[in-house]
GUTOR-912757 format. One record per atom (N, C-alpha, C): residue number from 1; residue in three letters; x, y, z. Coordinates in Angstrom, 3 decimals, decimal comma, always signed. Example, Ala and Ser with C-alpha at 12.3 -4.5 7.8 and 13.67 -1.06 7.14 Angstrom:
BEGIN
{n 1 | res Ala | X +13,190 | Y -5,690 | Z +7,800};
{n 1 | res Ala | X +12,300 | Y -4,500 | Z +7,800};
{n 1 | res Ala | X +13,200 | Y -3,300 | Z +7,800};
{n 2 | res Ser | X +12,850 | Y -2,250 | Z +7,080};
{n 2 | res Ser | X +13,670 | Y -1,060 | Z +7,140};
{n 2 | res Ser | X +12,900 | Y +0,030 | Z +7,870};
END
This chain:
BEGIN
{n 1 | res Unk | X -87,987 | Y +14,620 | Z -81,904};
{n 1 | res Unk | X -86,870 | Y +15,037 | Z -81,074};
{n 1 | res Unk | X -85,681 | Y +14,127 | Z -81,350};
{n 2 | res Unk | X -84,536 | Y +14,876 | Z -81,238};
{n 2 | res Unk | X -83,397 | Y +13,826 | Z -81,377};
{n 2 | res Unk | X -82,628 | Y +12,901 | Z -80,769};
{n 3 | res Unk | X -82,672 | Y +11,761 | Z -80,667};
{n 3 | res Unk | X -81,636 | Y +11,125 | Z -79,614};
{n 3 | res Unk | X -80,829 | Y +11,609 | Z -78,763};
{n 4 | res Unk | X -80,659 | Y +12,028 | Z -77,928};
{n 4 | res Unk | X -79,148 | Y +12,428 | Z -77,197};
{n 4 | res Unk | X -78,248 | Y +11,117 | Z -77,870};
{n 5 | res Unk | X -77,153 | Y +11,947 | Z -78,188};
{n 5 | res Unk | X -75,823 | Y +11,320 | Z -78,214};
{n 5 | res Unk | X -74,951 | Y +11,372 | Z -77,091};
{n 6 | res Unk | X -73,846 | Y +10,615 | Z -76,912};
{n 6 | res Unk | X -72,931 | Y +10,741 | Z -75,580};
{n 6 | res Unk | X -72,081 | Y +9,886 | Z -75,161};
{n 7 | res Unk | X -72,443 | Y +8,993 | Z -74,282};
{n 7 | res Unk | X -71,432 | Y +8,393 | Z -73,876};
{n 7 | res Unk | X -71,763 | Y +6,607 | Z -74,223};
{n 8 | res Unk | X -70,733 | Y +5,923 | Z -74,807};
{n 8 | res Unk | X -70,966 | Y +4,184 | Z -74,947};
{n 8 | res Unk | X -69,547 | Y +4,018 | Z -74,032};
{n 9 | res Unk | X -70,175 | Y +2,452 | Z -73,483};
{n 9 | res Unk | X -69,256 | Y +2,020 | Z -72,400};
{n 9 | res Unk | X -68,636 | Y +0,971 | Z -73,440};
{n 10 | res Unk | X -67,359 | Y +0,744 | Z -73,839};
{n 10 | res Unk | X -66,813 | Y -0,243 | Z -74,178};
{n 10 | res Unk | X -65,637 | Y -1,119 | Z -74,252};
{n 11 | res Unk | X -66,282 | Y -1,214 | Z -72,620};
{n 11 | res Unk | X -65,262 | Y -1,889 | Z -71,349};
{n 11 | res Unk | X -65,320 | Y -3,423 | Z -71,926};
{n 12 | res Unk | X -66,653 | Y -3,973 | Z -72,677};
{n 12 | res Unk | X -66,088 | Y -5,533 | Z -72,486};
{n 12 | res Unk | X -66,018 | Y -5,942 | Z -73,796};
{n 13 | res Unk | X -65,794 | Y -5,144 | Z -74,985};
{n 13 | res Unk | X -64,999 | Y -5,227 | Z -76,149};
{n 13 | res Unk | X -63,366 | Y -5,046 | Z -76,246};
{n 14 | res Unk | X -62,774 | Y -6,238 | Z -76,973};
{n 14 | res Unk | X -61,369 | Y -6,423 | Z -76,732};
{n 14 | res Unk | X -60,831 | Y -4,708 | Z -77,273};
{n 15 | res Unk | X -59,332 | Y -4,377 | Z -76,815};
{n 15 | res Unk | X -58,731 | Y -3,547 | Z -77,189};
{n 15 | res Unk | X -58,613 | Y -2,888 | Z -78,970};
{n 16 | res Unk | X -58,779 | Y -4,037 | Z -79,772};
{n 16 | res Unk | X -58,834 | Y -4,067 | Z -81,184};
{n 16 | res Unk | X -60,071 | Y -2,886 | Z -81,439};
{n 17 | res Unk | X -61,021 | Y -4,138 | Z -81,064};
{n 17 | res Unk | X -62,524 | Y -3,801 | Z -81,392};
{n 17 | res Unk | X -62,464 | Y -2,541 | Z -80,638};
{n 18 | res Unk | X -62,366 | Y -1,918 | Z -79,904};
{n 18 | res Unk | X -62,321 | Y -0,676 | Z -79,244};
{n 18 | res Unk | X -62,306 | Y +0,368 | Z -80,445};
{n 19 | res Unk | X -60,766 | Y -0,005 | Z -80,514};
{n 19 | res Unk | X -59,809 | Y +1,300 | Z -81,726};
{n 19 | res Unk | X -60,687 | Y +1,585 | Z -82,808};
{n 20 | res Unk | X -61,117 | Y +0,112 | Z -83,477};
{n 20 | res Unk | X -61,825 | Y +0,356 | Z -84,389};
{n 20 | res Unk | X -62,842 | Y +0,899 | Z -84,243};
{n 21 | res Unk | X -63,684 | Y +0,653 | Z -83,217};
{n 21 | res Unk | X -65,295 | Y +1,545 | Z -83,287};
{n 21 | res Unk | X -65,199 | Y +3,360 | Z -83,151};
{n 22 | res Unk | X -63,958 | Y +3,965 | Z -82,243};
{n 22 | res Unk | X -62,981 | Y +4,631 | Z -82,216};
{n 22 | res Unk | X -62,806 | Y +5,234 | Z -83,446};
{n 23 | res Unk | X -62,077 | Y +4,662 | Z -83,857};
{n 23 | res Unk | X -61,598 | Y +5,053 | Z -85,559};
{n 23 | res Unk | X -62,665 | Y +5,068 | Z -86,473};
{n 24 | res Unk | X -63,716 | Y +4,279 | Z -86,562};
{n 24 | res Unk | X -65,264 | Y +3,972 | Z -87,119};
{n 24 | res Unk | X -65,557 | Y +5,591 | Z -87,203};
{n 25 | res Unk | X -65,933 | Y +5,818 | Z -85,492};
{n 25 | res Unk | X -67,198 | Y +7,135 | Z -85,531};
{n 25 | res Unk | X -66,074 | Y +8,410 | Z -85,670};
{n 26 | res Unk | X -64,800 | Y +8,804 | Z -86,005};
{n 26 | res Unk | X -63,908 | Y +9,610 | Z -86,443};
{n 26 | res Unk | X -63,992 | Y +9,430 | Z -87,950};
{n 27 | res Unk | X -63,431 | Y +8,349 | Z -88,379};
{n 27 | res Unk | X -63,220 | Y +8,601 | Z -89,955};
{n 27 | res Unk | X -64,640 | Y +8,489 | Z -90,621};
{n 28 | res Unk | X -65,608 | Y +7,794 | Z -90,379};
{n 28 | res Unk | X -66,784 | Y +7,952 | Z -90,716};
{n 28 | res Unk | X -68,077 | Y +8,879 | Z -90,746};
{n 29 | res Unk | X -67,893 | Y +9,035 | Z -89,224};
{n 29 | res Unk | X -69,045 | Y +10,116 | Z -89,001};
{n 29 | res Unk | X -68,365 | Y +11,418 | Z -88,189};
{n 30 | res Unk | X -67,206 | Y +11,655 | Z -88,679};
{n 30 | res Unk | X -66,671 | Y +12,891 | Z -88,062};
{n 30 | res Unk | X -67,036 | Y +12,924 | Z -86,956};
{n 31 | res Unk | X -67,101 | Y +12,468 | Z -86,151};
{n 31 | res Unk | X -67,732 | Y +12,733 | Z -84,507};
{n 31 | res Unk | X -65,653 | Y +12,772 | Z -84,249};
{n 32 | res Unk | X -65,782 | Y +13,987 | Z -82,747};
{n 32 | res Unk | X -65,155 | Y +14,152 | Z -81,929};
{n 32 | res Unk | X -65,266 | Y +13,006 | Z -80,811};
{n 33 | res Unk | X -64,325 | Y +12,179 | Z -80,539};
{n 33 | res Unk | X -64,479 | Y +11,280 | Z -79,621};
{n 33 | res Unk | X -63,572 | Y +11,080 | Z -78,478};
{n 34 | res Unk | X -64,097 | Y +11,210 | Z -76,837};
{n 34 | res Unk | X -63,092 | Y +10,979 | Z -75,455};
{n 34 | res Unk | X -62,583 | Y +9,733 | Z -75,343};
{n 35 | res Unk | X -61,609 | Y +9,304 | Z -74,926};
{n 35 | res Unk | X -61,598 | Y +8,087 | Z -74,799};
{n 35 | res Unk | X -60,807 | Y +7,915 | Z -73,417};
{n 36 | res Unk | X -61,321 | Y +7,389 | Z -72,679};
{n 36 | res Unk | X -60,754 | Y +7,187 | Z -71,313};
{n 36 | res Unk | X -59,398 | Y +5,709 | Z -71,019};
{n 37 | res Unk | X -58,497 | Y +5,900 | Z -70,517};
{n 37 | res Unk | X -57,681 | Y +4,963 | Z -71,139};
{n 37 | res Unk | X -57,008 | Y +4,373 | Z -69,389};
{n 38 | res Unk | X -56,653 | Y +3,345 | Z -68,843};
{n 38 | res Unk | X -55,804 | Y +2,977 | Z -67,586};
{n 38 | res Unk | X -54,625 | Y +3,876 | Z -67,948};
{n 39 | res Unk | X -54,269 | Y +4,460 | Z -66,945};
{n 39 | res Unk | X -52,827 | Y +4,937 | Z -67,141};
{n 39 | res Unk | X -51,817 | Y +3,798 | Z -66,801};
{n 40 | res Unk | X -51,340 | Y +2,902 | Z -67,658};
{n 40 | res Unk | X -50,646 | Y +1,793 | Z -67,395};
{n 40 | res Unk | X -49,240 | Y +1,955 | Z -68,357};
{n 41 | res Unk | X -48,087 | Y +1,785 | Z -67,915};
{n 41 | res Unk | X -47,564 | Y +1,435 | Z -68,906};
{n 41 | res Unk | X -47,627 | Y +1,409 | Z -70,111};
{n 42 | res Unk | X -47,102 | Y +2,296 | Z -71,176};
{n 42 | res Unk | X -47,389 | Y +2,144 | Z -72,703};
{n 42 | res Unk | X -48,377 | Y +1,465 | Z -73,194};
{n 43 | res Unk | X -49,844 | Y +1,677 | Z -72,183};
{n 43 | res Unk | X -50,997 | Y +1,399 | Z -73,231};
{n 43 | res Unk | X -51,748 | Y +2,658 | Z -73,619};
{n 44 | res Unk | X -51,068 | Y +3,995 | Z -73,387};
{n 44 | res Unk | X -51,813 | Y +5,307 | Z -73,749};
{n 44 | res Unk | X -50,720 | Y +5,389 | Z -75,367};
{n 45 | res Unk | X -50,277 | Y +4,851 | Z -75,350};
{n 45 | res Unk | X -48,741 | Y +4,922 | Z -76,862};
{n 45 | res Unk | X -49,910 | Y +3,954 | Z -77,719};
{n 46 | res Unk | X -50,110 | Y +2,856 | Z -76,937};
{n 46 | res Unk | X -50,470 | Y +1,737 | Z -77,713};
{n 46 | res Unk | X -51,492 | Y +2,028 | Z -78,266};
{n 47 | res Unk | X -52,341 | Y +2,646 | Z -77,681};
{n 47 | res Unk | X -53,576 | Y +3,473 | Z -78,275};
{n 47 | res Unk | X -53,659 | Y +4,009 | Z -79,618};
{n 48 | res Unk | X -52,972 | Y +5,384 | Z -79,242};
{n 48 | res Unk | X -52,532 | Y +6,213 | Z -80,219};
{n 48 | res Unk | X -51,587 | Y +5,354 | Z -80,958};
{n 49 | res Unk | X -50,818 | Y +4,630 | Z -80,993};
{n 49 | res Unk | X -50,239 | Y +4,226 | Z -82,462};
{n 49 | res Unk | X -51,154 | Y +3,445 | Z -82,965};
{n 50 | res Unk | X -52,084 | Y +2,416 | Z -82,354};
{n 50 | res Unk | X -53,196 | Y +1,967 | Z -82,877};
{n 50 | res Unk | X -54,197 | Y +2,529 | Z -83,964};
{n 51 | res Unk | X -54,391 | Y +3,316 | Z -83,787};
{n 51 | res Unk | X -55,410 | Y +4,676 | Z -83,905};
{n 51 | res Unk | X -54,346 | Y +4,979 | Z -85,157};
{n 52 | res Unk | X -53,256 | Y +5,820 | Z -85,049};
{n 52 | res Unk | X -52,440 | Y +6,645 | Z -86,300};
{n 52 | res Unk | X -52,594 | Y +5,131 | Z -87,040};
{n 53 | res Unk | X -52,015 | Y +3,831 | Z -87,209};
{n 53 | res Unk | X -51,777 | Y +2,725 | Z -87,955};
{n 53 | res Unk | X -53,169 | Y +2,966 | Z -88,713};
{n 54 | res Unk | X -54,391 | Y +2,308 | Z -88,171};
{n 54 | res Unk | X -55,221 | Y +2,174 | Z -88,589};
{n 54 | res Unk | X -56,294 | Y +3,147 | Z -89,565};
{n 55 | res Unk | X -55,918 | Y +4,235 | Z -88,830};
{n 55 | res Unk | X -56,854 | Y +5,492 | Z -89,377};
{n 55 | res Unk | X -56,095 | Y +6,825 | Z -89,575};
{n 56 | res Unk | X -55,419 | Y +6,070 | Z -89,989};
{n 56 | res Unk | X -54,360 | Y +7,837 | Z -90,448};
{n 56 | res Unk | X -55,328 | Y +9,285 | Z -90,683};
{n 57 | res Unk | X -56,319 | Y +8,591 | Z -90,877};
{n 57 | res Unk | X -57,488 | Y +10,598 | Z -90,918};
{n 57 | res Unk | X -57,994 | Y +10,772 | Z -89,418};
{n 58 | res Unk | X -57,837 | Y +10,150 | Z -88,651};
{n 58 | res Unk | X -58,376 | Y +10,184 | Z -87,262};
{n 58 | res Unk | X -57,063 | Y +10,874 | Z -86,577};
{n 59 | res Unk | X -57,034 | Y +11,749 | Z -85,540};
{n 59 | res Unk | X -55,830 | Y +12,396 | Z -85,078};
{n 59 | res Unk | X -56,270 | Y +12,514 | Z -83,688};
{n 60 | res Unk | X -55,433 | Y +12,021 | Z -82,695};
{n 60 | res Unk | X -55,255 | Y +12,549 | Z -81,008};
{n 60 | res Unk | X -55,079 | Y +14,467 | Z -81,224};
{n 61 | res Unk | X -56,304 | Y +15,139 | Z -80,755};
{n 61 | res Unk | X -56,294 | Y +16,272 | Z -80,176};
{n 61 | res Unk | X -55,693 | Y +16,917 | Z -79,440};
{n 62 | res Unk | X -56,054 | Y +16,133 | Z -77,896};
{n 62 | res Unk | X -55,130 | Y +16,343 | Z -77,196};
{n 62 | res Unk | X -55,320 | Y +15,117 | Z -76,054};
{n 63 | res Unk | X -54,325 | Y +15,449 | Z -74,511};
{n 63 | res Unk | X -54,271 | Y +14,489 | Z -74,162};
{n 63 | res Unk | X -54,225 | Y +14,746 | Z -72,405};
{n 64 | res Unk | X -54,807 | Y +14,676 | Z -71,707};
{n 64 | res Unk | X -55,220 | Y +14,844 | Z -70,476};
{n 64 | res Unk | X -55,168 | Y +13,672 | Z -69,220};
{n 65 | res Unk | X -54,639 | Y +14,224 | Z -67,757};
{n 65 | res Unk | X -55,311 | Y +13,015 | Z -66,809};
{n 65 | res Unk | X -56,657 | Y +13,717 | Z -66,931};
{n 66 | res Unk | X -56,762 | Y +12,309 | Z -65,949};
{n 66 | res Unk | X -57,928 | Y +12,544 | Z -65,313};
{n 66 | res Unk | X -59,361 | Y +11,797 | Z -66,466};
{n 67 | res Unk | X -60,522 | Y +11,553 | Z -66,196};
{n 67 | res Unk | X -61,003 | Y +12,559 | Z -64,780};
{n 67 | res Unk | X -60,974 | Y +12,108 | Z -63,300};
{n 68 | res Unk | X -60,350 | Y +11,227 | Z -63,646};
{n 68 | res Unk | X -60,081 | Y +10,349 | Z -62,222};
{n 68 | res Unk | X -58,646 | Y +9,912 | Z -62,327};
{n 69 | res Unk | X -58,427 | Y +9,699 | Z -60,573};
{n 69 | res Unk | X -56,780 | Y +8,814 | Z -60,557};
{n 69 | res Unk | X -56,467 | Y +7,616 | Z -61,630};
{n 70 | res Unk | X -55,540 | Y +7,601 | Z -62,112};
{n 70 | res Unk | X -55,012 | Y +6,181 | Z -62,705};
{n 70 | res Unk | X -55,691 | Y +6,113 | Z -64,199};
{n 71 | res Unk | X -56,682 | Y +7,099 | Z -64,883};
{n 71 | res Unk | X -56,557 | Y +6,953 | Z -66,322};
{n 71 | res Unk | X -56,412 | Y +8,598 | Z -66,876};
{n 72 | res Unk | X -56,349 | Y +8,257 | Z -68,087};
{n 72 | res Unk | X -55,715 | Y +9,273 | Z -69,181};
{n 72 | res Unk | X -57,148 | Y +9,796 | Z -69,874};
{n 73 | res Unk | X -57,175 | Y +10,522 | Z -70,514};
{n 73 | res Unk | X -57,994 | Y +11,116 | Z -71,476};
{n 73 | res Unk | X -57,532 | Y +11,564 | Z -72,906};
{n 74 | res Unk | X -57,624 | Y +10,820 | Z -73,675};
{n 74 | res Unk | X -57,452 | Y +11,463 | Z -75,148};
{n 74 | res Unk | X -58,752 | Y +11,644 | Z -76,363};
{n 75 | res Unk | X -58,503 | Y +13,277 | Z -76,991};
{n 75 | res Unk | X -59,533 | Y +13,276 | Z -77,494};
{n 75 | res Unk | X -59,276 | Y +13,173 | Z -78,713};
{n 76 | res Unk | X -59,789 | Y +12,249 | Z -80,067};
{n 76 | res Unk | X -59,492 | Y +11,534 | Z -80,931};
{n 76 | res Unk | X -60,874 | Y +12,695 | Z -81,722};
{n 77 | res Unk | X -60,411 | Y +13,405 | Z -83,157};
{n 77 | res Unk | X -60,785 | Y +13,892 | Z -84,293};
{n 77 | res Unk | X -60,488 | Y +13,657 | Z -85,374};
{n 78 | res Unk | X -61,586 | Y +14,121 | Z -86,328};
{n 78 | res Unk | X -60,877 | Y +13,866 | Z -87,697};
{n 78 | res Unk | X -59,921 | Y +14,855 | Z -87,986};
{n 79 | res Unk | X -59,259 | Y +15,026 | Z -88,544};
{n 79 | res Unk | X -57,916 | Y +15,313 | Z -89,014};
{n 79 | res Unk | X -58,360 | Y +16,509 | Z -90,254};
END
């Protein structure tokens, strides 16, 4: 039987290390990936330019609140 795949928490990896694991399972293993973000001040930009800099084959889908007050949702594909 196969693993379920799904959800990794990676709340206590710095912002860097984030993008990259991010950008990792997109440009690598084509996986479709959510990424839940604080709605703060230009850190949903910071993201996504993170992301375009680093992995130009990785592309923001689209971009959503929720699913809760106060963060964002963007869904990050390969391109």
């Amino acid at each position: 039987m196969k693993k379920p795949e799904g959800f990794v928490d990676l709340h206590a990896l710095s912002e860097d290390e984030r993008i990259d694991m991010i950008g990792h399972a997109v440009t690598v293993h084509g996986k479709t990936v959510g990424v839940l973000i604080d709605d703060q001040p230009g850190k949903v930009e910071r993201y996504r330019r993170k992301l375009r800099d680093r992995f130009p084959a990785a592309v923001v889908l689209d971009q959503t609140s929720g699913p809760v007050e106060g963060v964002v949702t963007i869904r990050v594909g390969p391109q």
